[in-house]
N, C-alpha and C positions, 0 to 999 in steps of 0.2 A: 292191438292196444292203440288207440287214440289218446292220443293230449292234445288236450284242450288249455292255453293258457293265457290268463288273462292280465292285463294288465292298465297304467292308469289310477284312477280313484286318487284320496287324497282326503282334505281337507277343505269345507268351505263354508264360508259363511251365508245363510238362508236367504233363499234369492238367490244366489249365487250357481254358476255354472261348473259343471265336471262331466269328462265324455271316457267310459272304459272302454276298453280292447278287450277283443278272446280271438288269438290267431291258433289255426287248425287245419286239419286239412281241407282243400278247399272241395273236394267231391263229398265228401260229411254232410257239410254244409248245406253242398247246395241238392244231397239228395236227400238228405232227413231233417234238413231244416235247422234252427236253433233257435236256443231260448238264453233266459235271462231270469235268473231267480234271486232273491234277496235272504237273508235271515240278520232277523234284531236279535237281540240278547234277551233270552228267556223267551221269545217266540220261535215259532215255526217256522221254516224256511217256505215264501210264498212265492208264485208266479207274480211275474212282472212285464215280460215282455217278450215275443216271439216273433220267427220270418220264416216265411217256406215263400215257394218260387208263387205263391196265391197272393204273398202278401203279408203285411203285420198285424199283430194283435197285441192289446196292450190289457193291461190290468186297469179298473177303472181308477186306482189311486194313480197313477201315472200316467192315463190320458190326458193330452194335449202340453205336457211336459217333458217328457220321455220321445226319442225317438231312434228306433234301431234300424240299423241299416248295414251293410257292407260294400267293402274293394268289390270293384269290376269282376275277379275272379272267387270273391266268395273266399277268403283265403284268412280276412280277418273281418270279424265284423266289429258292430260299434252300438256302443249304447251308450245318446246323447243324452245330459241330465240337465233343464235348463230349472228356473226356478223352485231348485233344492228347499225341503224341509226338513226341519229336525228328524221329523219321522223316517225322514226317506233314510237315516242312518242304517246302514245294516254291511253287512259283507255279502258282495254283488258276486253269482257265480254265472258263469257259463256252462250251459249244457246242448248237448246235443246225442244223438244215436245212444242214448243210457249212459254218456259219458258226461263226468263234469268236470271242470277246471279245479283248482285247487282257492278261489275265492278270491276275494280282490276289498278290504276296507274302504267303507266313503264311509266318511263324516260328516254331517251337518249341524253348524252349531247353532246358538240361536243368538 
């Protein structure tokens, strides 16, 4: 069993900055990679943001906003949020190797 748990998120006004956490194991990581998925209310949970040792990929709603990255050791990563939208509200999870965190609340208000 893996846990994955994230942390961070918060509240913020649009425009505004928020960076989460998902610490794990760090051989997960950095041998299957991880992601970063959203879900709003009454929507679907969608892709947002991924890393394998190739590199990141982003969702196009979070290109050039969004930046994930992790620790030296791949132990915890990071998903930076700079110029928040209301849209971008949703509960932020981590996933990796078929596992996922148990979620993380951002807000953005307007």
């Amino acid at each position: 069993q893996v846990q994955l748990t994230e942390s961070g998120g918060g509240e913020v006004q649009a425009g505004g900055s928020l960076r989460v956490s998902c610490a794990g194991p760090g051989n997960t990581f950095r041998t299957y990679g991880m992601g970063w998925w959203r879900q709003a209310p009454g929507k679907e949970r969608e892709f947002v943001a991924s890393i394998n040792l190739g590199g990141p990929y982003y969702a196009d709603a979070v290109k050039g906003r969004f930046t994930i990255s992790g620790d030296d050791a791949w132990n915890i990563m990071f998903l930076q949020m700079i110029n928040l939208k209301p849209e971008d509200t949703a509960v932020y999870y981590c996933y990796s190797n078929d596992y996922w965190g148990q979620g993380i609340q951002v807000t953005v208000s307007s």
